[in-house]
C-alpha positions in Angstrom: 59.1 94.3 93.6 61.6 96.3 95.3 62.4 97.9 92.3 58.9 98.7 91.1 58.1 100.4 94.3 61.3 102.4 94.5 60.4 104.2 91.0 56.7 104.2 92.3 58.0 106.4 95.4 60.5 108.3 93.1 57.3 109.2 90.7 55.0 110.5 93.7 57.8 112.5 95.3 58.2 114.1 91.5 54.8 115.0 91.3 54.8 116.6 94.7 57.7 118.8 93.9 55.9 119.8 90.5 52.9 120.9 92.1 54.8 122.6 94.7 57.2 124.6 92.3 54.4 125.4 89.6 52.3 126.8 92.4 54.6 128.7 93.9 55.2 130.3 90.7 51.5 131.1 90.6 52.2 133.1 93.9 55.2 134.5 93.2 53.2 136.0 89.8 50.5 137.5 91.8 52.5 139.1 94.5 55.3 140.8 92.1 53.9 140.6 88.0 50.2 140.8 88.8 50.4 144.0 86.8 51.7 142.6 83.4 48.5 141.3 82.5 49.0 139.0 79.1 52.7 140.7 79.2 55.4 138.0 79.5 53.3 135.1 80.8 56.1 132.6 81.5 58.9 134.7 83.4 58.0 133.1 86.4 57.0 129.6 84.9 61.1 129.2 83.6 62.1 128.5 87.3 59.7 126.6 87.9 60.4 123.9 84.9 63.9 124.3 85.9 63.4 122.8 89.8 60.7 120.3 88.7 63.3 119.1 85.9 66.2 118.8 88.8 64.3 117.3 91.5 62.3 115.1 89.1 64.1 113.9 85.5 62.5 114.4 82.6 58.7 113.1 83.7 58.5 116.0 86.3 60.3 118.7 83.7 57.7 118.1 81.0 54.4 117.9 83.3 55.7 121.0 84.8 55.9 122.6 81.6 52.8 121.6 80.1 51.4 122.2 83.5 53.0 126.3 82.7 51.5 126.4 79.6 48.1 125.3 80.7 47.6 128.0 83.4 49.5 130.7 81.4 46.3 129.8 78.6 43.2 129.4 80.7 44.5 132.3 83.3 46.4 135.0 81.8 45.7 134.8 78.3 42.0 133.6 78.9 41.9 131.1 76.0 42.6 133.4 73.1 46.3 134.1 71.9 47.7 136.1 68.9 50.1 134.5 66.4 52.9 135.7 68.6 51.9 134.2 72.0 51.0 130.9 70.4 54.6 131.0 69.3 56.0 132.0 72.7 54.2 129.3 74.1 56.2 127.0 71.5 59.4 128.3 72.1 58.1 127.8 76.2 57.3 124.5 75.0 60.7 123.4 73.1 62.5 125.2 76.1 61.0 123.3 78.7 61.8 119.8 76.6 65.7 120.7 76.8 65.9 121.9 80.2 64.2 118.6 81.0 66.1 116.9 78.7 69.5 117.8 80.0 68.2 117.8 83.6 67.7 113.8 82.7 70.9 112.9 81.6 72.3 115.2 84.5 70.4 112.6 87.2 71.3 109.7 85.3 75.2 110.3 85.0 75.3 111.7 88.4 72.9 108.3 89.7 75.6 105.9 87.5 78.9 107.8 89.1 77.2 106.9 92.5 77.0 103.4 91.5 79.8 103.2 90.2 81.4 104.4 93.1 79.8 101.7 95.5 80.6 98.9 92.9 84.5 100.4 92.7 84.4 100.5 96.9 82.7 97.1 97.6 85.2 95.8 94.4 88.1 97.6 96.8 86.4 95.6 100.1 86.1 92.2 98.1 89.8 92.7 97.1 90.8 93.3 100.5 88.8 90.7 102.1 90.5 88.1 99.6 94.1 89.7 99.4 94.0 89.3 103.6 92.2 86.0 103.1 94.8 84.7 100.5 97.5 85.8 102.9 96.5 84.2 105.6 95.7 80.8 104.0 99.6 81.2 102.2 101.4 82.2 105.4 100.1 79.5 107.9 101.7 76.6 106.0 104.2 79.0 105.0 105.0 79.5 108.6 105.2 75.9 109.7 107.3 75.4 106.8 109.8 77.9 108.1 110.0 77.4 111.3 110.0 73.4 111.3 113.1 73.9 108.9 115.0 76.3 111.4 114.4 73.8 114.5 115.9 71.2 112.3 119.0 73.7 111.4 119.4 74.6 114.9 118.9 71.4 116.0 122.7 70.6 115.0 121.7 66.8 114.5 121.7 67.2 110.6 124.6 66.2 108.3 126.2 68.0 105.6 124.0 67.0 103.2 120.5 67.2 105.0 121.8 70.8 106.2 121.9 71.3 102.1 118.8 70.4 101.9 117.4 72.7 104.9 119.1 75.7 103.5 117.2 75.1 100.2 114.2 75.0 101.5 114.5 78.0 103.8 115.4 80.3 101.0 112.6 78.9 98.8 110.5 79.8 102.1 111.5 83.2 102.2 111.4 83.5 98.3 107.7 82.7 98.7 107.4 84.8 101.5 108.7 87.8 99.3 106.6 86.9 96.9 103.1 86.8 99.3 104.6 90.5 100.8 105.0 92.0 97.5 102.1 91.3 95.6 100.0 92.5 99.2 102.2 95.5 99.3 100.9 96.4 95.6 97.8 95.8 96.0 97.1 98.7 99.4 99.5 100.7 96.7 96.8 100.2 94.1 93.9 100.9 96.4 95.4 103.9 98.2 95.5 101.9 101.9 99.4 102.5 102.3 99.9 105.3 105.8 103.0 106.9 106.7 103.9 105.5 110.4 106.9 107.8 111.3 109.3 106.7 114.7 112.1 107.4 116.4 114.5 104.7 115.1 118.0 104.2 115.9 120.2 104.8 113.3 123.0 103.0 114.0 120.9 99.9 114.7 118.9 99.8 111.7 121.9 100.1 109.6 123.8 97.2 111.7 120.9 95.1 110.9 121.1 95.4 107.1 124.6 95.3 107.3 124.8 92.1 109.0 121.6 90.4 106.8 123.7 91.2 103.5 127.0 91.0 104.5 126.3 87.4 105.1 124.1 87.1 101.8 126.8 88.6 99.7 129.4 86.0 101.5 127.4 83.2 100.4 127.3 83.9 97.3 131.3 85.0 97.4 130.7 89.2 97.1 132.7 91.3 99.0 130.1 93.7 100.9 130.6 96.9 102.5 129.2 99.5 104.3 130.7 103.0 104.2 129.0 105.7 106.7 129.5 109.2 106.9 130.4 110.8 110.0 128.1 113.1 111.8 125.2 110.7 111.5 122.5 111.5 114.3 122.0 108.6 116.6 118.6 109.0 115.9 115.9 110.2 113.3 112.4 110.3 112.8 111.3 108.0 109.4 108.9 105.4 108.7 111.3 102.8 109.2 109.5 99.9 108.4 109.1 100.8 104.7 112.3 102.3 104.6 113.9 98.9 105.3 111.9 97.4 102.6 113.0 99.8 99.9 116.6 99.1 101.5 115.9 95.7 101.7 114.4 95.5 98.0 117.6 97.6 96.3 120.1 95.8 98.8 118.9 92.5 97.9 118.9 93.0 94.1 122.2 93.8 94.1 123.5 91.2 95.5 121.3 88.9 94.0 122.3 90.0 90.2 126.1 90.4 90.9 127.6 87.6 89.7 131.3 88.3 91.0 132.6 91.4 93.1 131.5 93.8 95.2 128.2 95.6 96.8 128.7 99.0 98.4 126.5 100.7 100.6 126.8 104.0 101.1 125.1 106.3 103.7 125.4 110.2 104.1 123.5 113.3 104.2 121.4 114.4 101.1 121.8 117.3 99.1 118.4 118.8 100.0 118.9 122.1 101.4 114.9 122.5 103.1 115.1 119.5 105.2 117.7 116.8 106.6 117.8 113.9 104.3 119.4 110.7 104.1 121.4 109.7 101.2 121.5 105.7 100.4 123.8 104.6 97.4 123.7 101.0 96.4 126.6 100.2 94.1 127.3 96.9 92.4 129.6 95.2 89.9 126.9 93.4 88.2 126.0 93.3 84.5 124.2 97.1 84.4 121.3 98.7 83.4 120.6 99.8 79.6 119.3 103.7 79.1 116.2 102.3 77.6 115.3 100.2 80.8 116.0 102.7 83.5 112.6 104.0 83.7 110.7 101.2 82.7 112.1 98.6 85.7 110.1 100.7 88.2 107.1 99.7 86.6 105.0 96.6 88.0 105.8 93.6 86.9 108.4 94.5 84.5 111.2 92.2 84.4 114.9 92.4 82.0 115.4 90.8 79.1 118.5 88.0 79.6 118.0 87.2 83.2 117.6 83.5 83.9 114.7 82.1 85.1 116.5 81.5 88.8 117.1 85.0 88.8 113.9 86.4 88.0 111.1 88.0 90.7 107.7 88.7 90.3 108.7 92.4 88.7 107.1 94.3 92.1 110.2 95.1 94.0 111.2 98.0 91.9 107.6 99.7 92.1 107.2 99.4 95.4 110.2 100.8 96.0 109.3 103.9 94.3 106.0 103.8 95.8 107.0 103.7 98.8 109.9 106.5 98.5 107.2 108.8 97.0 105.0 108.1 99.9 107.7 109.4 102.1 108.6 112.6 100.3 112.0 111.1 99.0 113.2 110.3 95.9 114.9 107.4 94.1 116.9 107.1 90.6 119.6 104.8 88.5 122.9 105.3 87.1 124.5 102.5 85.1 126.5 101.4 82.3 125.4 97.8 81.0 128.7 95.8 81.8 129.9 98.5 84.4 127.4 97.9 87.2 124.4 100.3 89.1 124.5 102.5 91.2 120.7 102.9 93.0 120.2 106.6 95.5 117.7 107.1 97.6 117.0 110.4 99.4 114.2 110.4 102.4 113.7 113.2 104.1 114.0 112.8 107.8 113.2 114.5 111.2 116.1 114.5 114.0 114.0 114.4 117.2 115.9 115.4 120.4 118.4 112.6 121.5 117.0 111.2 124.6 118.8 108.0 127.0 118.1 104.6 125.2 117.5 101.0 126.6 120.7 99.0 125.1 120.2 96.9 121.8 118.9 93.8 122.1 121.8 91.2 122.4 122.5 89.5 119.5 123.8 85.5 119.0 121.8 82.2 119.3 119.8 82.0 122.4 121.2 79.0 124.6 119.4 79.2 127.7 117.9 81.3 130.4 119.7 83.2 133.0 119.9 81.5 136.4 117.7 83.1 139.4 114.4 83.9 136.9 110.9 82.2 137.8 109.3 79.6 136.3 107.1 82.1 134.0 104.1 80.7 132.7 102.7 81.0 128.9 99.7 79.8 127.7 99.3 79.3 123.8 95.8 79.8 122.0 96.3 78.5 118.4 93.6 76.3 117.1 96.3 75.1 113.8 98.2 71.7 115.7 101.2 72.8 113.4 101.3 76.0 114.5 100.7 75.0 118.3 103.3 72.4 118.0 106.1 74.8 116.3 106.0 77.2 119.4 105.8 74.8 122.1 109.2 73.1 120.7 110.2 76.5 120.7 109.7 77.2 124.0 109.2 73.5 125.8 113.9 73.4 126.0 114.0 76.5 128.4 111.8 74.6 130.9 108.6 77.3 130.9 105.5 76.3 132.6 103.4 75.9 129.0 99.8 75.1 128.4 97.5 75.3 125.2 94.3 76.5 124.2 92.5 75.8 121.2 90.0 78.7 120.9 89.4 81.5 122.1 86.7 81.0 125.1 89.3 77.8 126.0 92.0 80.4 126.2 89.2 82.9 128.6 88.7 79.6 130.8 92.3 78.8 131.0 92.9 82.4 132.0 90.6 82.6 134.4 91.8 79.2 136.7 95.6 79.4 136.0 96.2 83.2 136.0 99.9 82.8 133.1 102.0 85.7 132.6 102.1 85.8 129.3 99.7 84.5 126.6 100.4 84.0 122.8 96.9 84.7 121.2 96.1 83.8 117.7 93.4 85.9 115.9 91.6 82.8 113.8 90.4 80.7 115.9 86.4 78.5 116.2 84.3 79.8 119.3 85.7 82.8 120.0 88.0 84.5 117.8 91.3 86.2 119.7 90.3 90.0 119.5 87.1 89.0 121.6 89.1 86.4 124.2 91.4 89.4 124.4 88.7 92.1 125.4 87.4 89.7 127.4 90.3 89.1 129.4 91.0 92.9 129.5 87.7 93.6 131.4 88.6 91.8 134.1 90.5 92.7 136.9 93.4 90.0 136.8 93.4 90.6 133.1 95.3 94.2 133.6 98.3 92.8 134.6 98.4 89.5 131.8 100.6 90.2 128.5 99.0 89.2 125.7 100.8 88.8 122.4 98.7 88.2 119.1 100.4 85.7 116.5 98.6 86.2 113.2 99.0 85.6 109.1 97.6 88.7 108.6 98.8 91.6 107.4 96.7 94.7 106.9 98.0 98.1 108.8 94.1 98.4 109.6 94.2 94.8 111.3 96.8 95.4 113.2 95.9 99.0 115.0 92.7 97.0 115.7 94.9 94.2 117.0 96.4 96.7 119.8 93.0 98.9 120.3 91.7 95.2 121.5 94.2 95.5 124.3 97.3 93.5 123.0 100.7 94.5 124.2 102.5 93.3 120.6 101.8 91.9 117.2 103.9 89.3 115.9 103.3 88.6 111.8 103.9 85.1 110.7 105.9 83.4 109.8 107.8 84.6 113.1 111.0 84.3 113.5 112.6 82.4 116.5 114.3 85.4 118.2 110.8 87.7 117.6 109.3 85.3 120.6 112.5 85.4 122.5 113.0 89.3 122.1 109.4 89.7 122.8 109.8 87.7 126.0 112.5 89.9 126.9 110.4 92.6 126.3 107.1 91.9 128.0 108.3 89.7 130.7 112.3 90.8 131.3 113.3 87.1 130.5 117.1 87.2 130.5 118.5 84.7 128.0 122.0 83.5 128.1 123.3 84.1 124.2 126.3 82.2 122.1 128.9 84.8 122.1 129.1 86.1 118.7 132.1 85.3 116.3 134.6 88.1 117.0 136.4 88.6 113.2 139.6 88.1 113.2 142.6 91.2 112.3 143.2 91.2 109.1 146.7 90.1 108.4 149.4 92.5 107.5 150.4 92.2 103.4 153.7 90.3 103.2 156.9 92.5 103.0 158.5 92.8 99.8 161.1 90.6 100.7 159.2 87.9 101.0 157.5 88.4 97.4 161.3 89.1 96.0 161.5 84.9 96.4 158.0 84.8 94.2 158.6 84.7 90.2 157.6 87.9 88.7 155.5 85.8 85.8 153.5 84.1 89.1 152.7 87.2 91.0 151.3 88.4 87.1 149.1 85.5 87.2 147.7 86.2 90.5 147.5 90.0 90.0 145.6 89.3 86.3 143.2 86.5 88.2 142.7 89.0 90.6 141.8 92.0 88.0 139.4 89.7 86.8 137.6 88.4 89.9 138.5 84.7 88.5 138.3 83.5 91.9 139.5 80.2 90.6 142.7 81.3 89.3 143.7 83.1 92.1 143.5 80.0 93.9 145.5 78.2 92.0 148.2 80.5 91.7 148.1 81.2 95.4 148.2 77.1 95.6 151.5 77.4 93.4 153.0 80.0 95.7 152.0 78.1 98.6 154.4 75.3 97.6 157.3 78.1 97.2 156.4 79.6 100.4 154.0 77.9 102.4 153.8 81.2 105.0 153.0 83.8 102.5 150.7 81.3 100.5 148.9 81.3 104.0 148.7 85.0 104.3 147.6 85.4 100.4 145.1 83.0 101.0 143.3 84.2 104.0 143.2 88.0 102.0 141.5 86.0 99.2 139.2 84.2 101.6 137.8 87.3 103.2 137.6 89.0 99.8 140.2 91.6 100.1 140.6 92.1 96.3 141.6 95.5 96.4 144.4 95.5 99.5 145.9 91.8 97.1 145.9 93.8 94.1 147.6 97.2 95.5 150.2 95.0 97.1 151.1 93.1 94.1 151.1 96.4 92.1 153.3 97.7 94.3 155.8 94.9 94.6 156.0 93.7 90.8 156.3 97.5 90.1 159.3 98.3 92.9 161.0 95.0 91.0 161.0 96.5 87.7 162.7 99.8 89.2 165.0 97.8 90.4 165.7 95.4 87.9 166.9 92.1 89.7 164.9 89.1 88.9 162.7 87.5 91.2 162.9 83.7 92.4 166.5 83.6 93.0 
């Protein structure tokens, strides 16, 4: 019905705009051609066809040219017409048919480009609404996944083998996790929803952080990692940080991920770009290499290389992203490698160096233990309507003896507000009744709610979402799964908690390489063995022959054996180079 009455309307507004055209033709004839007489009847009748045609289709076109021709008959050429005019009146005729004609298929591909465009945007909106849907459902049980496993791990009640079993399940977590991130980070790619958000960030700190992350990765696994700076790095500079550590993050973590044995090298410095400052990242590995003929094609989507076990494979995103993400920020990223001789990944973003101004100190690091002495009892009220969820952050909190209560929507959370005034309120966005956003605004409009801090807990993970998140009055966003020192750091943030922290593990000195005299008791063909096993990373070997050298001298077994346990390949092999080398100058024979 709707239909039929739409082309109704359509046809009636035509025939409107036909009349209107054709008679203003008429007018336009007897104010400026009245003197042609039977002279070039349809001059003004061509415009007229033309407008009737555009506004109209081809219905309105071909009345107003038939309309043309009637009036140019019974009005100028009085019924009577000579062979010629009755074949102007043709050509009129055939004209009028193509303009109309054309004017058609004009409307219809411009009506079908406009409906195509509303089916591409709502597609775009149904995507959306089911990638942050999807995301959501995925990250809640995700999250109490995570976090149930890291009170268990910190708990220090597990043995060896349940600990095992933890650690498994943690990196499977984050594996997931990764997974979730990356195929939402390719879809706002794909539907052009990805903004530059540029911020002061401090240099030093953001490349402390990935340091420590991978340098405790790579030890896992048994990689030396390092992290070689250039001086004269500004203490700060203006970049999008947050997709600059996933393109990091992304590079970092494949090579140490695909490096089977040896070492990861980071290196940072300035760029080469001579129209801007620009940092220069090089991520250098000892792993199996890259062929010419996959260079280019691993930065496609969901590309993956041949000969990679199934363990070792991702979902093929990390790569495009990566580039995505560097293009998006005016940098550029490429590849050298030699299959069997490693990678080497560079990444150049340009970057801004605002004007150095006094900073807060970096958050403490360590495991919190407790709080400080002398701090009130602050109160925090949870609204979370998942029990999971609810549960994970009172355990969380419930050991440092805060004044906790919980809410299970939104209008709860209001009430609660309302008749126990807390400091600080953890405020998830899903909830039945009221969702968060609207308890937040409410509390916001009144006059106690000015001074609350309100921190929103929520699976999803839209940019959008989250500036609407703080336009509703929130203080932070926190994404889960959350990590456990994102609520303490946020505490110390909003509310100037002081925690009391494990002191960190200060490294120690690296020992001295033992004098040649003490080598001079080693046989040369032992110190061989070790210096080969070395050459070739067989970490295994080494051991052994360190084992056998032990046994010789159980002091410079020691020494060797702590340089192999913090993975100081190259210092071992210089030193045995430089010893089995200064006994062949001098030609006595070792082991006496």
């Amino acid at each position: 019905m709707n239909h039929r009455f739409r082309f109704l309307r359509r046809a009636a507004l035509g025939l409107f705009a036909t009349l209107l055209v054709v008679g203003a033709s008429c007018a336009l004839r007897v104010a400026f051609f009245g003197e042609a007489g039977r002279g070039v009847p349809y001059l003004t009748f061509y415009p007229a066809v033309m407008i009737a045609a555009i506004i109209g289709g081809l219905a309105s076109g071909l009345f107003a040219t038939g309309l043309s021709a009637l009036l140019c008959y019974y009005w100028i050429q009085r019924g009577h017409m000579s062979p010629v005019e009755w074949a102007a009146m043709l050509v009129f005729c055939f004209s009028g048919l193509m303009i109309s004609g054309l004017a058609e298929a004009m409307s219809r591909a411009r009506r079908q480009a406009v409906k195509a465009k509303e089916q591409a945007e709502a597609a775009n909106r149904a995507k959306s609404t089911f990638l942050a849907n999807m995301s959501h459902e995925l990250r809640t049980p995700l999250h109490a996944i995570l976090g149930f496993s890291g009170l268990l791990k910190n708990d220090g009640g597990a043995n060896a083998k349940q600990t095992e079993y933890l650690d498994i399940i943690c990196r499977s977590g984050e594996h997931l996790l990764t997974l979730i991130n990356n195929v939402l980070d390719i879809s706002k790619i794909e539907a052009g929803r990805v903004e530059l958000e540029s911020s002061n960030t401090n240099l030093a700190s953001f490349l402390d952080d990935l340091e420590a992350v991978f340098s405790m990765r790579a030890s896992e696994k048994g990689l030396a990692f390092r992290m070689a700076r250039d001086g004269g790095l500004p203490p700060l500079v203006r970049v999008d940080a947050v997709k600059l550590r996933q393109v990091l993050n992304n590079l970092v973590g494949n090579a140490v991920k695909y490096t089977p044995i040896g070492e990861v090298v980071v290196r940072v410095g300035w760029g080469a770009s001579a129209q801007s400052p620009a940092l220069r990242f090089e991520i250098e590995d000892t792993g199996p290499g890259i062929g010419a003929q996959d260079r280019e094609r691993i930065f496609q989507p969901f590309v993956q290389l041949a000969g990679r076990s199934v363990t070792e494979a991702g979902s093929g995103l990390g790569l495009a992203i990566c580039r995505q993400y560097v293009d998006l920020m005016g940098g550029t990223i490429g590849l050298r490698s030699e299959p069997g001789r490693g990678s080497v990944f560079h990444v150049e973003i340009p970057v801004a160096l605002p004007p150095v101004a006094r900073e807060s100190a970096p958050p403490a690091s360590g495991r919190v233990l407790a709080l400080a002495p002398g701090q009130p009892a602050f109160r925090l009220l949870i609204a979370e309507d998942k029990w999971e969820n609810l549960l994970l952050l009172r355990r969380l909190l419930e050991p440092f003896g805060f004044d906790l209560r919980e809410a299970r929507n939104g209008l709860d959370a209001v009430t609660l507000f309302e008749a126990w005034k807390p400091d600080l309120i953890w405020m998830d966005i899903r909830m039945p009744v009221m969702d968060g956003l609207e308890a937040t605004r409410r509390i916001r409009s009144t006059p106690e709610g000015k001074r609350v801090r309100i921190v929103m807990l929520s699976a999803h993970a839209l940019e959008e979402e989250q500036r609407a998140i703080l336009a509703a009055g929130c203080d932070a966003f926190i994404r889960k799964p959350y990590t456990d020192s994102a609520i303490f750091d946020a505490l110390r943030e909003h509310l100037g908690v002081v925690w009391i922290r494990e002191a960190p593990q200060v490294e120690a000195a690296a020992a001295p390489f033992p004098d040649a005299a003490r080598l001079r008791r080693i046989p040369a063909d032992l110190l061989k063995t070790l210096k080969d096993s070395v050459v070739a990373l067989d970490t295994g070997g080494a051991a052994a022959a360190i084992a056998e050298i032990a046994r010789i001298d159980p002091p410079l077994g020691g020494a060797l054996r702590a340089m192999a346990d913090r993975l100081a390949y190259q210092e071992l092999l210089c030193g045995l180079e430089n010893a089995l080398a200064r006994e062949a100058s001098d030609g006595a024979p070792h082991g006496r």
